[in-house]
N, C-alpha and C positions, 0 to 999 in steps of 0.2 A: 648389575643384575637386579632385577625385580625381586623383592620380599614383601612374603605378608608379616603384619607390626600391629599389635594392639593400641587401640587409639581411642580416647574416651570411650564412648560405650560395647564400641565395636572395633571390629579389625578391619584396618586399610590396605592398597599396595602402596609402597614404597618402593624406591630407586636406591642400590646402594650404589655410590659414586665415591665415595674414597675408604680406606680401612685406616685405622686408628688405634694404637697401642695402652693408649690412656683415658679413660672416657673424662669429655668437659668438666671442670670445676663449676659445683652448685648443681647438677644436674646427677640423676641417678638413672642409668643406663638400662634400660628394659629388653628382653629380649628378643628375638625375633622368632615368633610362630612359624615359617616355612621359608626357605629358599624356592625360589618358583622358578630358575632356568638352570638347567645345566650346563649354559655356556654364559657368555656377556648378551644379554641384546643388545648393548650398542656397544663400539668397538672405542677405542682411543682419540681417535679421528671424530669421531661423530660427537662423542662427548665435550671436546674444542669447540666443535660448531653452536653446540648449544650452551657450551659457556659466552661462546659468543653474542649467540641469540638474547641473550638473556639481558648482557649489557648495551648491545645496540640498542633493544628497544625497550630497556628501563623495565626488567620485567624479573620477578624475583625467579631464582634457579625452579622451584617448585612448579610455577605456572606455563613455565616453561617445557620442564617435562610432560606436563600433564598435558600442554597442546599436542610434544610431539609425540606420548606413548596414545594409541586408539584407546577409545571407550573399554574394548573387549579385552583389550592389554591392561588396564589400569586395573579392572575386576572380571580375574579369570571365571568364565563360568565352571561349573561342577563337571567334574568328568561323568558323559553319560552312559550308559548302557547300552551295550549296539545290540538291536533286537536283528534275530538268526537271519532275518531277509537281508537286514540293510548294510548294504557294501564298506568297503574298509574307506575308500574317497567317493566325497560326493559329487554329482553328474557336475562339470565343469559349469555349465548355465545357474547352477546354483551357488556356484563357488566368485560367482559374476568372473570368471575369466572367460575361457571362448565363445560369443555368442552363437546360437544356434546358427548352423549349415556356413561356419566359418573357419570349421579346421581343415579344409581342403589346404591344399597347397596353391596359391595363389599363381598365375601367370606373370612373370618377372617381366616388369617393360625396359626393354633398353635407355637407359638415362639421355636425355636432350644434349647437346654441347654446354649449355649453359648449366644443367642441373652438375655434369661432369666437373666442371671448372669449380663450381661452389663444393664439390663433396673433396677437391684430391687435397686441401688444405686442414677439413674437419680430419679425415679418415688419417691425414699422416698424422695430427696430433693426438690420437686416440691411439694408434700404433705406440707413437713413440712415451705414450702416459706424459702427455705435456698441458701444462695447464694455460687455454687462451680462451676468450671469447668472441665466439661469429655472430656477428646480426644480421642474420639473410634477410633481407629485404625483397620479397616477389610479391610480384601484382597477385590478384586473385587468381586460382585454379592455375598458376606455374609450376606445380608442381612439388610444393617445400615437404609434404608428408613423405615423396618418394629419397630426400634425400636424408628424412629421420630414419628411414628404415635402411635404408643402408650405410648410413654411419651407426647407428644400432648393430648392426650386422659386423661394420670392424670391432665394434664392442666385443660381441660376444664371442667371434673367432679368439679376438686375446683373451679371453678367460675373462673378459670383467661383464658387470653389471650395467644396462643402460635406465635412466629413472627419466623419464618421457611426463613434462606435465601438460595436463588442458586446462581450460577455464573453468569447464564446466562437463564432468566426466558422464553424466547424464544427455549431454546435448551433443558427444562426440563417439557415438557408438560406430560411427564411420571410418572413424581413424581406429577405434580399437577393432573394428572387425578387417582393416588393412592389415594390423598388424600381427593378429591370429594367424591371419591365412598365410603371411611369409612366414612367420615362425610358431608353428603348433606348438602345444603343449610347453613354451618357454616363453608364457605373456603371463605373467600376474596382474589385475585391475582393482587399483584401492579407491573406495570412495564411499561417501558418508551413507548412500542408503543401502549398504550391505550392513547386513545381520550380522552379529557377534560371533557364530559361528563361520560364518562366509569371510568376516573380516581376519579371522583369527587363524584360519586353512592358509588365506591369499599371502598371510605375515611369515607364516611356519613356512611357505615356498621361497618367500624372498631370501628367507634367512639360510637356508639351506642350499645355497649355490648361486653362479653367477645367472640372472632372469634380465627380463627385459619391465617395468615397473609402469604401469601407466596406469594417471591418479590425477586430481585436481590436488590445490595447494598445498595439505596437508601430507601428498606424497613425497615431497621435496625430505621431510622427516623417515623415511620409508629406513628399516635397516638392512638393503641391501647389500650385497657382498662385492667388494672390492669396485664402488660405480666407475666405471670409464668413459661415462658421458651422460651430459644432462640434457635435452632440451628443452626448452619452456617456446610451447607453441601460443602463437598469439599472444605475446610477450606483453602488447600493450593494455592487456582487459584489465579492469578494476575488481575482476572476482581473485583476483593471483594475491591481494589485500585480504585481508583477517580484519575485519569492522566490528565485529560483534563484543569479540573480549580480549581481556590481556593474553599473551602478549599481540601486539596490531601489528605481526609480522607479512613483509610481504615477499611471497614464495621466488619471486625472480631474482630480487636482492640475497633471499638466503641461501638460491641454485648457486651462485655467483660465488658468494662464499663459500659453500661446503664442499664444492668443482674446486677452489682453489687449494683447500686441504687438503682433496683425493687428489690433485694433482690431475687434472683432466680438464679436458673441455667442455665448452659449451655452447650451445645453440639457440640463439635469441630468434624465433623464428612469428616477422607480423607483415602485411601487404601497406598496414599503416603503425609502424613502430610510434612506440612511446615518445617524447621530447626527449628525456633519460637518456635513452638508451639510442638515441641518434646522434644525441648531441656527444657520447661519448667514442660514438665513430666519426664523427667530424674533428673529435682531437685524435684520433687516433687509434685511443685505446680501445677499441673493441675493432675488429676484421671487420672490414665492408664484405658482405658477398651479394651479388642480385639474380632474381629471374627475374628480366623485364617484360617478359614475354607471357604469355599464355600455352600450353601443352599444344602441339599441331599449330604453332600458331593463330591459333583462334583468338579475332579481333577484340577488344576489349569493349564492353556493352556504348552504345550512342545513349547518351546524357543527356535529356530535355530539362530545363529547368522550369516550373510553369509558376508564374507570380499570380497565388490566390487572390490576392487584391480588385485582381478583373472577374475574379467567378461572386456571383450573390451570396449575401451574407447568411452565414452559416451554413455554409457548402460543404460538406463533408469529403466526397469522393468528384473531381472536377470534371467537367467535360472531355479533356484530353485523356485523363486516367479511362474515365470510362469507356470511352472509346478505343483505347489500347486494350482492356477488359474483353471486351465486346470480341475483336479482331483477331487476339490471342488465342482463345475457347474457340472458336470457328473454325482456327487452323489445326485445330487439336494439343495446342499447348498448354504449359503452363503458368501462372500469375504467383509473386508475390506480394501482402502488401502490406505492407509495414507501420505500427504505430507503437513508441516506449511509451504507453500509457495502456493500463487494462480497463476493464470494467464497461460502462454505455456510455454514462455521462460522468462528467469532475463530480459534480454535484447538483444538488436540487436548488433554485432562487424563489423567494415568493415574488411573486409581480406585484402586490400590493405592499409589501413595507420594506421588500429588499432585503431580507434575512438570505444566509445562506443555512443549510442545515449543517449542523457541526457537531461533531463529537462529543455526548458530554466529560467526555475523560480527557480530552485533548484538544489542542489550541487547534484543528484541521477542522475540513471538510470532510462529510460524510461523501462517498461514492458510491456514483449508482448503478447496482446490480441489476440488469431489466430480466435476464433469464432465471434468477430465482427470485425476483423479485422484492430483493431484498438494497438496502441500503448499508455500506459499510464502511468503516475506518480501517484505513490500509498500516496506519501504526499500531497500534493497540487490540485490533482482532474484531472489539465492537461491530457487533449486529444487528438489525431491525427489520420490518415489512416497510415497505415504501410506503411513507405517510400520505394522506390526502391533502391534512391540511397543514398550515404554516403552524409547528410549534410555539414562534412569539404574539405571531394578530389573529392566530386562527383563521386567516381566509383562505380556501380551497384555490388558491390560485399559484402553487409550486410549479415552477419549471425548470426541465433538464436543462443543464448550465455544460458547455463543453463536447468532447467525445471520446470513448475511448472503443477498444481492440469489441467489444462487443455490439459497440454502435456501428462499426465497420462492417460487422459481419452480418446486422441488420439489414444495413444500405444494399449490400453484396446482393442479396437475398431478394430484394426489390427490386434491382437493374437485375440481375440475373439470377433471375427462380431457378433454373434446372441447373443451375452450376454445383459442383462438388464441391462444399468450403469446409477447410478443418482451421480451426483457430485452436493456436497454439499461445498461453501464455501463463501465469501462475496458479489462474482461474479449471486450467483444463488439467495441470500436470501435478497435480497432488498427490496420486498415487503412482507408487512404486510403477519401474517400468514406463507410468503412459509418456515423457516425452517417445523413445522408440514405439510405441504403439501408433499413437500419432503420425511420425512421418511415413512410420511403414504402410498407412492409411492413406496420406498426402500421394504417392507410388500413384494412387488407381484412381485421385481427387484430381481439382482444378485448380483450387485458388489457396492457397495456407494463407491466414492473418496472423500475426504475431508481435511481440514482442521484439524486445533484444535478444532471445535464447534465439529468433529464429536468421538472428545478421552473422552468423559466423559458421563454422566447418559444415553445414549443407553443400551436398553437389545433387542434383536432381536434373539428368538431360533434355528433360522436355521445359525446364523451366527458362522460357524465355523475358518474361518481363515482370518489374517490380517498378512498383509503387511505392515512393516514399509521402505518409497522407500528408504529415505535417514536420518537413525536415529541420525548423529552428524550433523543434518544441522545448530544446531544454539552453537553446542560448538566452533568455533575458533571467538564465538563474546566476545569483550571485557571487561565482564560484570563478577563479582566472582559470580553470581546467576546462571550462561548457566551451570555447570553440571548438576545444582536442577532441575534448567527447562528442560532439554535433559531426566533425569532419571525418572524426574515425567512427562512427554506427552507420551515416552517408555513405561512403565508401565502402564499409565489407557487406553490408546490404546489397548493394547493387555487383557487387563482385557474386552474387546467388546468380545472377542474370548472365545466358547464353555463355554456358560453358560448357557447349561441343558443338557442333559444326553453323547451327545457324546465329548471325551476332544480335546481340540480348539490347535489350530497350527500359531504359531507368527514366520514371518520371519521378524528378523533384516538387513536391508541391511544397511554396512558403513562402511567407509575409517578407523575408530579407533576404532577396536574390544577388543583393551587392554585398552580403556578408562576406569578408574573406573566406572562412571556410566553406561556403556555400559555393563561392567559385572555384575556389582549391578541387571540391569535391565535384563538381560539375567536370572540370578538366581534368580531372584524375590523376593529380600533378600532388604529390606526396611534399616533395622538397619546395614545390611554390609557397604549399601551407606551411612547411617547418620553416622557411626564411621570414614570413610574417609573424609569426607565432613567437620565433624564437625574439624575436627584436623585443618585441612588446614583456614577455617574459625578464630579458634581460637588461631592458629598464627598471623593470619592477623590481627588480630583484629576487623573479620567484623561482623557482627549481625550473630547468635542471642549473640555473645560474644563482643560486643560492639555496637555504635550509631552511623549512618550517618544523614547529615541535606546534602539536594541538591540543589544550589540557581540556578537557572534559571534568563538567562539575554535575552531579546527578543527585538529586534527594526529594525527597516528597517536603519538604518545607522550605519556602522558596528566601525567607528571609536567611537563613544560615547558608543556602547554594549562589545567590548574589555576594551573601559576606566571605564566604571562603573566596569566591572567586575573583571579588578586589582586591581584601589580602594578598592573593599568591600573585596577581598582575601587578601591585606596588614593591611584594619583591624584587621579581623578575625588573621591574624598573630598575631599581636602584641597585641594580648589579651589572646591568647590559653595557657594553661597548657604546658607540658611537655609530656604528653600524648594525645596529641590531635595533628590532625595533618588536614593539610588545602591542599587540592589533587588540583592541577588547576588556575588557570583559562585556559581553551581551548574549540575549538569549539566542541559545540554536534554533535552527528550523527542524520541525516542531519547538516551541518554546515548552510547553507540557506532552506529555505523551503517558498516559495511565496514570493521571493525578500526578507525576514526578515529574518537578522541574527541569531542565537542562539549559544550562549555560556554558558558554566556553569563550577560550582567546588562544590566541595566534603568537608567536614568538616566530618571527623570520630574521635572518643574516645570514653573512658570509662562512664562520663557522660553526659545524655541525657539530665538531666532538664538543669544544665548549658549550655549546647550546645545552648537548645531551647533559654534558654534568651538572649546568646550573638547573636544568630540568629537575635531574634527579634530587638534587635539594630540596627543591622547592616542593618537589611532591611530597616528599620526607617532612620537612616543618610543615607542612597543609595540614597531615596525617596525625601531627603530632599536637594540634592546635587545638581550637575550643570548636569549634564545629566539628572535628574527627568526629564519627559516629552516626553525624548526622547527614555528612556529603560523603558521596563516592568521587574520587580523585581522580582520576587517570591521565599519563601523557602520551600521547600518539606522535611517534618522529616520523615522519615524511607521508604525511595522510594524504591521501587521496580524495576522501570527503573533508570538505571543511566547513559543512552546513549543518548537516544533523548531528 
């Protein structure tokens, strides 16, 4: 149960988690100002889980709670005064549960044979409260939402709870306005840009009977009532990862776990699963199920690859692309066109001495904003007006260096002035609501430019063709993950493309046409790229055929963040196996970022549990050293970044 507790100057919430007849020796036991629940918030079961949590990822019980109770839970706000007008619950669109014109009752489509064959396995193990894991595997637009909704459905016939995650609960207003309209008024939606009040209604419904839960990462922690199934859609995204702070839990790993305590199943659901989580259906242990097919069988999109190396130098959008552009708008379609980079340009170059413009806070390039005119640093926030001239020789000769999502939408705009272009990426969605604003715009537009928010649970049926501008933009980065990443953004992109009756047209633009995953993703061959991928992986010894632990070293003085961070890697030496192997210390990418340094290193091997505890020491004597104070420590066990 949650307590308020005096604490230095002021009063905190507190978690009580166990009761105690004698209070600790050396310590004198204060008392507690207010019980704040009248039942448990979290049940016996839940509190395993996060005993669990806490030790997997080296993270102390404390910060642990604090990821998984919400902001609005940690500091209850004041009871307010209901003034005489305003109702006892507030309008569902406030409460971010049913989006507007979605509490109808939906029209139930009879299940495919193939969707049938993937659900009679999930739906008997939700019956029978048995705990397995499914990895559906379907191509794009197969179908996979209609089979959450009706294993959801065996859910909640048995009295349990279903806890449904997405990547990103802002960019999946599709799948929860599905979900509303099967089941009104028993959809709760948790996600960070709801209001403390909004957040705090959504919790008080979970907790109060069996619902159906749908939430990005931090849902996985939700205190639903008795869950009887998980699924984690799009199981292989990097948002399901917690990067920012302790603990660097990641929410499919912890579905996996907390499904095995409630004794229930779960549903791994991606068109390009994880390595993870393939590789653990190739031994076995997870259920294969597939839709290989498309709904109505509708053909999977025709794959051009076009090697920019024939189009002139510095060619932004190519002849082919534009011409498929041109073709598309003519028939009255739609265009997608895709670039994981925002802004106009990378950066500005002087043509006279070859400076870039860079940050002064940080080891980056400055990025160029052309629509406000401004030049920015995408780490640290730093701002400016687009200089004229060269900061180091002063000569007026700066030039745009690269392209991003707003130089596209320039190009757009000069091959086709009358087109309707909405550009979607972190530039455009800062406020509340506008991604849905946005697409709801795209409906009645031509062309969407985007980012990554815009490769995954879009369905839009006039949209017949996508552009991918530069598909190896992020394979020459230093990372054994950028083919996965490159083959899986390639793929659910072009999975946007002709999904109802007429078949959809993907152009590949990029410098590396014989990249394995560039062909993988050309032929739409999922397990071609895991048989390449995994080989190389499992030479290397890198997951999912071995274990990496990432220590992060961060301080604003860079002699004491190099010296802890040789220290702890001469540890970690002289403790390691024969098979274990200690990658580093050197600086991350950014090497500074707001005056503070960053450095890190890599511990990889066979085993994980060891790994974890010699981790845990080492962060322990780091902590305990002569730079304590002045470095921040951190271990990351199975990161996903291992660059910044």
């Amino acid at each position: 149960m949650r307590v308020r507790v005096p604490l230095r100057q002021g009063n905190a919430v507190a978690v009580v988690v166990e009761l105690s007849q004698t209070a600790p020796e050396g310590f004198e036991a204060r008392p507690i100002i207010e019980v704040l629940d009248s039942a448990p918030f979290y049940d016996g079961n839940m509190m395993k889980f996060l005993q669990w949590a806490g030790d997997y990822y080296l993270a102390s019980p404390g910060l642990v709670l604090r990821a998984a109770l919400p902001a609005s839970s940690r500091a209850p706000a004041p009871k307010r005064k209901k003034k005489a007008a305003e109702t006892e619950t507030p309008p569902e669109e406030e409460k971010g549960g049913d989006p507007p014109g979605t509490g109808e009752a939906e029209q139930i489509p009879r299940p495919t044979p193939a969707q049938a064959s993937a659900l009679e396995p999930v739906v008997e193990a939700v019956k029978a409260g048995r705990h397995e894991v499914f990895l559906l595997h379907g191509v794009t637009a197969s179908g996979k939402t209609e089979v959450y909704l009706r294993a959801a459905a065996a859910a909640l016939d048995a009295g349990k709870s279903a806890i449904i995650l997405v990547p990103e609960i802002a960019l999946s207003y599709q799948v929860v306005a599905r979900f509303t309209a099967r089941f009104p008024g028993r959809v709760s939606v948790l996600h960070s840009r709801l209001t403390g009040r909004e957040r705090t209604d959504s919790l008080e419904e979970v907790r109060r009977g069996p619902r159906i839960v749908i939430g990005a990462r931090s849902a996985v922690f939700a205190p639903a009532v008795s869950p009887g199934l998980f699924v984690v859609d799009e199981e292989h995204e990097s948002a399901y990862k917690q990067e920012e702070h302790v603990p660097f839990y990641h929410a499919r790993e912890c579905a996996l776990v907390r499904a095995k305590l409630e004794g229930c199943p779960v549903v791994l659901g991606s068109a390009t699963p994880s390595l993870e989580s393939a590789a653990q259906a190739r031994k076995g242990r997870f259920i294969l199920l597939t839709l290989p097919d498309r709904i109505d069988q509708t053909p999977l999109p025709l794959v051009e690859v076009v090697p920019m190396n024939r189009e002139p130098a510095g060619t932004v959008i190519g002849s082919r692309l534009a011409g498929a552009l041109k073709d598309a708008l003519a028939r009255g379609e739609q265009a997608l066109l895709f670039l994981n980079r925002r802004g106009f340009a990378s950066t500005m170059l002087c043509a006279s001495c070859g400076s870039p413009l860079r940050c002064t806070e940080c080891t980056t390039s400055m990025v160029v904003h052309s629509a406000e005119n401004r030049i920015k640093c995408h780490w640290c926030g730093r701002q400016s007006p687009i200089p004229t001239q060269c900061p180091a020789c002063q000569a007026m000769s700066l030039r745009p260096i690269g392209f991003g999502t707003q130089r596209i939408e320039h190009e757009v705009h000069e091959l086709l002035p009358d087109a309707r272009v909405v550009r979607m990426d972190q530039d455009t969605t800062r406020q509340r609501l506008a991604h849905r604003d946005l697409l709801e715009k795209f409906t009645q537009g031509d062309i969407l430019i985007g980012t990554q928010m815009v490769a995954k649970g879009l369905d839009f049926p006039r949209l017949s063709l996508v552009g991918i501008v530069l598909a190896d933009l992020s394979l020459a980065l230093p990372d054994f993950r950028a083919g996965e990443r490159t083959f899986q953004l390639a793929m659910q992109v072009a999975g946007r493309a002709g999904r109802r009756e007429r078949q959809g047209l993907v152009i590949m633009q990029t410098f590396a046409p014989k990249h394995p995953a560039i062909v993988a993703a050309a032929e739409q061959d999922y397990w071609k790229f895991y048989t390449a991928e995994s080989a190389q992986r499992k030479a290397l010894g890198y997951p999912p055929f071995g274990r990496i632990i990432r220590f992060r070293f961060t301080g604003s003085d860079r002699d004491s963040v190099v010296s802890s961070a040789r220290s702890l890697a001469r540890f970690l030496s002289s403790r390691i196996d024969a098979k274990t192997m200690v990658m580093g210390p050197a600086p991350a990418m950014p090497a500074v970022v707001a005056r503070r340094h960053h450095w890190h290193l890599v511990m990889k091997g066979p085993d994980g549990e060891g790994m974890r505890k010699l981790a845990k020491e080492a962060v322990g004597r780091a902590e305990s050293g002569p730079d304590a104070g002045k470095v921040q420590i951190s271990a990351d066990v199975n990161p996903l970044n291992v660059l910044s």
